[in-house]
C-alpha positions in Angstrom: -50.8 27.7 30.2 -51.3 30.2 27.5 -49.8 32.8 30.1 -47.0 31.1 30.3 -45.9 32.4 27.1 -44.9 36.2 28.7 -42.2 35.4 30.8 -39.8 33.9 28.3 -40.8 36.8 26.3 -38.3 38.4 28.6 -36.2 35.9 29.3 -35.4 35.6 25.5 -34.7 39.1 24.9 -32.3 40.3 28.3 -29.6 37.4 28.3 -27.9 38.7 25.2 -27.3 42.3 26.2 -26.5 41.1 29.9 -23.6 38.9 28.8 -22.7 41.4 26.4 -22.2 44.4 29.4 -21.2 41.5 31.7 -18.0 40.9 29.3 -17.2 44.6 28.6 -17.3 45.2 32.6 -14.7 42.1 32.5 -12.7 43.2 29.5 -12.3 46.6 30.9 -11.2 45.7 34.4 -8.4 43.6 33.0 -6.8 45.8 30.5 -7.3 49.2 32.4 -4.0 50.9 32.3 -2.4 51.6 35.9 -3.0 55.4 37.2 -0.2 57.3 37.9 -0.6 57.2 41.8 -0.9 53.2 41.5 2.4 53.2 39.4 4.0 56.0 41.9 3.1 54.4 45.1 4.8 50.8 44.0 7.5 52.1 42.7 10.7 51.8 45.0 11.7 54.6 47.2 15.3 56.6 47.1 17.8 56.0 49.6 16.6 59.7 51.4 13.1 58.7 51.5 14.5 55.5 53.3 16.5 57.4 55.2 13.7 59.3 56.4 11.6 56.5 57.2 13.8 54.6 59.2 14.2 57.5 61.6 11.0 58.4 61.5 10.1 54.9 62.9 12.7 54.7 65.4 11.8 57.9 66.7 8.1 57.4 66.8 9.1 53.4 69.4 11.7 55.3 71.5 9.3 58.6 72.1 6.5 56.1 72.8 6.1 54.7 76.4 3.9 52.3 75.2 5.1 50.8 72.5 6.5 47.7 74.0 3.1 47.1 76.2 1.3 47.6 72.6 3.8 44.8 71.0 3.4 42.5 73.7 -0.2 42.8 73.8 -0.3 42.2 69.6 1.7 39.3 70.1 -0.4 37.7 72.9 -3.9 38.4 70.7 -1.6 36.6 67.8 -1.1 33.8 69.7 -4.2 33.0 70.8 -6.1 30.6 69.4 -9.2 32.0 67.0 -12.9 31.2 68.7 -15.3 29.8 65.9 -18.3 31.6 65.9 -21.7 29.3 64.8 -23.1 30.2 61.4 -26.6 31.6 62.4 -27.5 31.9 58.6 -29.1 28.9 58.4 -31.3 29.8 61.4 -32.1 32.7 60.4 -32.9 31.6 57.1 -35.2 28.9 58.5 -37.1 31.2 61.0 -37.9 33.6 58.3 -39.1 30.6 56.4 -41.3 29.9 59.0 -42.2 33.9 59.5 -43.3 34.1 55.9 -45.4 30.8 55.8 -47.3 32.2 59.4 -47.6 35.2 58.8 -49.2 34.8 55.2 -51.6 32.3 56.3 -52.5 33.8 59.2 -53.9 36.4 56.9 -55.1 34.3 54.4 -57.1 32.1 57.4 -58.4 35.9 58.8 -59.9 37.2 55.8 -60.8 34.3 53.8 -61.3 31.9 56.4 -63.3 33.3 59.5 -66.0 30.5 58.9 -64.5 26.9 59.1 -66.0 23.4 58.4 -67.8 21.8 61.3 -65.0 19.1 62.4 -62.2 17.7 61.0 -61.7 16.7 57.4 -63.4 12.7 56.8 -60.6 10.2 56.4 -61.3 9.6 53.2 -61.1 13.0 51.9 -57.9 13.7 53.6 -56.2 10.6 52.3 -57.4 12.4 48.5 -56.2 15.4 49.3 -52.9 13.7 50.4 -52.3 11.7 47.3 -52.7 15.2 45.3 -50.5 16.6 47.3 -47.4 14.1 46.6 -48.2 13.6 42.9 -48.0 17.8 43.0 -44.6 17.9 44.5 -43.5 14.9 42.9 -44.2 16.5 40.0 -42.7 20.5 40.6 -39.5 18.1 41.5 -39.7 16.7 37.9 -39.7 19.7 36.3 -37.3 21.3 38.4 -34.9 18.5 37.8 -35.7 18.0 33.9 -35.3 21.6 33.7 -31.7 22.0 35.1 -30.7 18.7 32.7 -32.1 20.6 29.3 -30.2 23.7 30.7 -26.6 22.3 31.2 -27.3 21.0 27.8 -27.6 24.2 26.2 -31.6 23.8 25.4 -32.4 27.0 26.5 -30.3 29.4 24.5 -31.8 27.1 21.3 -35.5 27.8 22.7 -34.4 31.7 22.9 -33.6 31.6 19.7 -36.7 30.7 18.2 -39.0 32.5 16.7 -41.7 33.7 19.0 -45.0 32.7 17.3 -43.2 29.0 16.7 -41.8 29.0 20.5 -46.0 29.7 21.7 -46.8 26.9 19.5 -44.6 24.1 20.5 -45.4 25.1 23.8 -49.3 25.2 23.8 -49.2 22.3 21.2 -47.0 20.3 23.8 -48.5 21.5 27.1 -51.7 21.0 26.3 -51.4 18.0 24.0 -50.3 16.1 27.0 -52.1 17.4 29.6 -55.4 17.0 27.4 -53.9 13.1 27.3 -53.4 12.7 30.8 -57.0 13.9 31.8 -58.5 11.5 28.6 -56.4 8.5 29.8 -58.3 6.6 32.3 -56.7 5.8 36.0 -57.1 1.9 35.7 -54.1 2.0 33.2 -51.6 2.9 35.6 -48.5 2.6 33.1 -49.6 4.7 30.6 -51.4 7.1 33.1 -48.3 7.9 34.9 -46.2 7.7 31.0 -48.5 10.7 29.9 -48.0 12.9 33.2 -44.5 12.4 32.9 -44.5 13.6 29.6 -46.6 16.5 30.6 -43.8 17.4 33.1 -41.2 17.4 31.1 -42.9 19.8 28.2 -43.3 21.8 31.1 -39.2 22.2 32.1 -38.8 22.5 28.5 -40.4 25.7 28.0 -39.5 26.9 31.7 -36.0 25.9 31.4 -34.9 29.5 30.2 -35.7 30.5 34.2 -32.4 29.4 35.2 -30.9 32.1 34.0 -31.9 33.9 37.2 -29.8 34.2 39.8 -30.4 31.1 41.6 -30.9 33.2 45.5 -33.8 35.1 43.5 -35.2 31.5 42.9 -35.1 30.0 46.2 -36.5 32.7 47.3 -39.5 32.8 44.7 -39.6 29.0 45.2 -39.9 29.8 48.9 -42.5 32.5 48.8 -44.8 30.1 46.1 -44.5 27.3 48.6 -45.8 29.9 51.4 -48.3 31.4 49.4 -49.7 28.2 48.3 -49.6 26.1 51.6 -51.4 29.1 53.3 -54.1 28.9 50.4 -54.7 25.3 50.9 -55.1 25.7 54.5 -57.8 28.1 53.9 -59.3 26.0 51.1 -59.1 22.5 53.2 -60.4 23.8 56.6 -63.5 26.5 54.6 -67.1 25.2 54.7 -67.9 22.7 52.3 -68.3 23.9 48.3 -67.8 28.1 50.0 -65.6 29.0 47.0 -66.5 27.0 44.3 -68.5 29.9 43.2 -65.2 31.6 42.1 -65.0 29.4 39.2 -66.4 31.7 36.7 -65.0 34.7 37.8 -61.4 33.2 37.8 -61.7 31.9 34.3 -62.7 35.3 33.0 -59.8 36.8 35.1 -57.8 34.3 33.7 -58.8 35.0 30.2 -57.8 38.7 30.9 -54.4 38.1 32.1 -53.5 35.6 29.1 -54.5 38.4 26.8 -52.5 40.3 28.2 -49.4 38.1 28.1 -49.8 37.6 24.2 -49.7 42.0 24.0 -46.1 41.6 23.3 -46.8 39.8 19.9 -48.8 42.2 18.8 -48.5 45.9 20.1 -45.4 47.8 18.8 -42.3 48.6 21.4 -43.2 52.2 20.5 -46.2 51.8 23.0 -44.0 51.6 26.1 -47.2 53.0 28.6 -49.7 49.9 27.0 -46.6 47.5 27.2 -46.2 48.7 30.9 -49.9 48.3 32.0 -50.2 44.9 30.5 -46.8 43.5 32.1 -48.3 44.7 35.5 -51.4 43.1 34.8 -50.1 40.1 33.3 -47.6 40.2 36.7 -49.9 41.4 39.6 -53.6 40.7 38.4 -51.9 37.2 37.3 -50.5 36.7 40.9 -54.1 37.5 42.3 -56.1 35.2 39.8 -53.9 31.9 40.3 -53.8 32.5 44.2 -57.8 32.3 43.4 -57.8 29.4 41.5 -55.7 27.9 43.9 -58.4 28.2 46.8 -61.0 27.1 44.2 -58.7 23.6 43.0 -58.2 23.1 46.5 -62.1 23.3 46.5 -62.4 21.1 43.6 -60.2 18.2 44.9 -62.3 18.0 47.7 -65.8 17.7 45.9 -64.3 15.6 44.1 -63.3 13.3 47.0 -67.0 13.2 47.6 -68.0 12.2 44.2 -65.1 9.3 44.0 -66.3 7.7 47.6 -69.8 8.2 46.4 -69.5 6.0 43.5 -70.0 8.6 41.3 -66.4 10.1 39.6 -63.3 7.6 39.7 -60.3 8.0 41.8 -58.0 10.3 39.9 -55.4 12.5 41.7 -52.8 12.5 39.1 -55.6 14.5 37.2 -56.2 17.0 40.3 -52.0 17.5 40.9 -52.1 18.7 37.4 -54.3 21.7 38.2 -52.3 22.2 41.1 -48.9 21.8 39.3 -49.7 24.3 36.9 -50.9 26.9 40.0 -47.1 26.6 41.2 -46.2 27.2 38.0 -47.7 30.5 37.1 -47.4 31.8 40.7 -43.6 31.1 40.8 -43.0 32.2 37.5 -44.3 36.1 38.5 -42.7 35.4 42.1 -38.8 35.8 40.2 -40.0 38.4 38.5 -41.6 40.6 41.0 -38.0 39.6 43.2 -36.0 40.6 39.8 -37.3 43.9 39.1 -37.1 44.4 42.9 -33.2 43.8 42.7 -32.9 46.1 39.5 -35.2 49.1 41.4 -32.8 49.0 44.5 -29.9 49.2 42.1 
């Protein structure tokens, strides 16, 4: 959660000087003067110039011997009626949907995954890791949702507007506070179980409601990508030999440690340090992209250990608990999907 913090840094400081250019480029379209070929080329011609012209034309149909077969054959492709082609964008969108999803976990499966478990996955373990699945979608479509509602409202120019220090602490006070709550808050008490998560979800499209200021293709397409990413992840997690990556567990968290320093460097280096600023929004971006596809394959891991624990009697049932982890792994991965696909856009430009 704490690098959450470095995207919005962004996102608070570009809208203003967009809108700003994006209303000069208007302004000056609408009250630029006409040139003098515009002004001389609608202005009306003289009788001679007429005169001319008229000849001119009639000259050019009677010298032509195939004028008439030229105006007959205009007229017949006139008349006919106009063939409706199929719109193949929605095809081609879907196949390179499918495209992306294959293709990455095909590679994911070949390098991470040349060792599989022994058999399928026990019925009871798959019906876990099912459950964690829907609470995890159900709640990305939360957020999603909460967070268009807060932005039509005008929340997100108030939360740009905020001081950064007191923006990081609402946010880690209210992430955290409720997602500390949801994991204290036992699974027997349904209502209040489910109050708390939803809670969590919405402090989350709070602070990530500034995204929608993208361009909304460059989210789809993030969206897309994260859904790619992480289903080809989970494949590799759910199908690996039992416990094979758990052992990533420490490494992650000190990666993890590393790339939320780095999102704080901001706060605290001067803009005069524009090569330190670079190297830590690359690592922040790339090494962060890297780590939470890791702790991805280890949650996936996780919910499956702790399957075993639950049906041994040892750990309750608790998948709202494991679709938080998971929740927050979309998060983080989308979040440095648009912004890889936004400085892509501005690079081509």
């Amino acid at each position: 959660m704490m690098s959450l913090r470095r995207p919005l840094v962004g996102c608070a400081a570009r809208p203003a000087v967009a809108f700003t250019s994006i209303a000069k480029k208007q302004t000056a379209t609408i009250l630029k003067p006409r040139t003098f070929t515009a002004a001389f080329s609608s202005s009306r011609p003289t009788a001679s110039r007429q005169s001319v012209l008229t000849t001119f034309s009639k000259f050019s149909k009677s010298s032509n011997p195939f004028s008439r077969f030229q105006q007959a054959r205009n007229s017949s492709f006139a008349t006919e009626p106009a063939v409706a082609r199929p719109n193949q964008s929605a095809l081609y969108k879907g196949l390179y949907a499918v495209a992306v999803f294959g293709g990455t976990a095909f590679a994911i499966n070949f390098i991470f995954n040349r060792e599989t478990r022994e058999g399928p996955i026990p019925a009871y373990q798959r019906e876990y890791l099912h459950e964690t699945f829907m609470y995890t979608g159900l709640g990305v479509g939360m957020i999603g949702v909460v967070a268009k509602g807060l932005h039509n409202v005008g929340w997100s120019y108030r939360l740009m507007a905020m001081n950064p220090w007191v923006f990081a602490g609402i946010s880690l006070v209210g992430g955290i506070g409720t997602m500390m709550a949801t994991y204290a808050c036992p699974p027997e008490n349904y209502v209040a179980k489910h109050a708390l998560w939803s809670a969590f979800n919405v402090s989350q499209a709070a602070v990530l409601s500034p995204l929608l200021f993208f361009n909304p293709a460059i989210l789809a397409r993030a969206g897309l990508y994260t859904v790619g990413m992480m289903g080809a992840i989970s494949y590799v997690g759910a199908t690996a030999k039992t416990d094979q990556y758990l052992y990533l567990g420490g490494p992650l968290l000190a990666g993890l440690t590393v790339v939320a320093l780095s999102g704080f460097a901001p706060l605290v280096i001067p803009a005069t340090a524009a090569r330190t600023l670079a190297f830590t929004e690359n690592l922040w971006l790339y090494g962060g992209l890297a780590v939470f596809g890791g702790i991805t394959l280890y949650d996936i891991q996780k919910v499956l250990y702790h399957s075993r624990m639950s049906e041994a009697g040892l750990k309750k049932r608790d998948t709202v608990n494991e679709a938080i982890s998971l929740e927050l792994d979309f998060i983080n991965i989308f979040i440095r999907m648009v912004y890889i696909l936004q400085g892509g856009g501005n690079r081509r430009k």
